[in-house]
N, C-alpha and C positions, 0 to 999 in steps of 0.2 A: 412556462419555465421561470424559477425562482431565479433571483440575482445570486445568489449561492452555486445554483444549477449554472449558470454560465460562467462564473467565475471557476468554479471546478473544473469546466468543458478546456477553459483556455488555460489552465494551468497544467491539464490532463497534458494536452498539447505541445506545452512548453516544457517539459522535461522525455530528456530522449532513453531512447528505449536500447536494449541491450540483451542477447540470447545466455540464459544464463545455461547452468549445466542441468543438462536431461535429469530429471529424481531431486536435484539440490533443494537441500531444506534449511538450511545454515541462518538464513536473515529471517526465515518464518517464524514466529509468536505472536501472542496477543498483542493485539494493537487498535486503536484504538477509530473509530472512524467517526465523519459528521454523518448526520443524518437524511443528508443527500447522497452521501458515499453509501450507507449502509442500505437505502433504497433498490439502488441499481444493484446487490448483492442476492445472492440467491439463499433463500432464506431456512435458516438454522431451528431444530428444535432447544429446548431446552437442558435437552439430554445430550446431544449434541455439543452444545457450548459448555457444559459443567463437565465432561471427557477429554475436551481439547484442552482446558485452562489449568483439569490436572495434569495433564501434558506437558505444561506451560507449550502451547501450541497455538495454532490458527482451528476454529471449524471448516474453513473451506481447505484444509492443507489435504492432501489425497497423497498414497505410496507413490505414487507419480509425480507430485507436485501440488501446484497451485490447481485447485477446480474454478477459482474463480478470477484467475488472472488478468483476461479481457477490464475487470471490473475491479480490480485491483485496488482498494485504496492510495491516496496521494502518499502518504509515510512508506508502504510498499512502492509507491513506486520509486522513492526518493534512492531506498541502498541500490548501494551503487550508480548512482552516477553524481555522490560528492564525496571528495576525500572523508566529510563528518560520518556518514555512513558506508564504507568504503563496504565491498564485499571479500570476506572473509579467504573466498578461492579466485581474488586479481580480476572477477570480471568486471565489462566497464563498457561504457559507448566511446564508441571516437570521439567526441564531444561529452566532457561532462556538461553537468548542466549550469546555468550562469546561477552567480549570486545572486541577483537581483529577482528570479523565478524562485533560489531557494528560500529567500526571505519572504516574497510573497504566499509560497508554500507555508511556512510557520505562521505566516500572519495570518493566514485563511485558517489553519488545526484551532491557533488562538481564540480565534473568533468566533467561531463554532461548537456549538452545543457537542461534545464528543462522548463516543459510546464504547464500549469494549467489542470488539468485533467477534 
């Protein structure tokens, strides 16, 4: 496991999680992920990815939702639980999440080689 690989594990960690609404697609779009994040992802054709972005969409986004949620990148997992990315229909954890996780969140995006998801 890369130093990346565990810095992602404990930031996965540190930001708390919230039931959003059954179907909601609201905060989905392209976005952008490191290449540790797009690893654990379930992998896209190319046809796939150029359908979604005419979208302006996610590839994993499904009439249901998220297909790849479990596996979620960190910028997904961000909306909604900081006022910056607030979600659009009030939802939220009991606990947003602290500054100092969401700085280290952007510190890691920064730091990281990122891809179009």
């Amino acid at each position: 496991m890369t130093r990346n690989d565990r810095k992602l594990d404990e930031l996965r960690r540190r930001i708390p999680t919230f039931r959003c609404i059954d179907g909601c697609r609201d905060c989905c779009g392209p976005v952008t992920a490191s290449s540790e994040e797009m690893a654990r992802l379930p992998i896209k054709t190319e046809a796939e990815h150029a359908a979604a972005l005419v979208e302006w969409s996610c590839p994993h986004l499904g009439p249901s939702g998220c297909h790849a949620y479990d596996e979620r990148p960190l910028i997904c997992r961000l909306f909604g639980t900081t006022p910056r990315l607030a979600c659009p229909n009030g939802c939220r954890p009991e606990r947003m999440v602290d500054e100092q996780t969401e700085r280290e969140v952007h510190a890691f995006l920064r730091q990281t080689r990122q891809v179009l998801v």
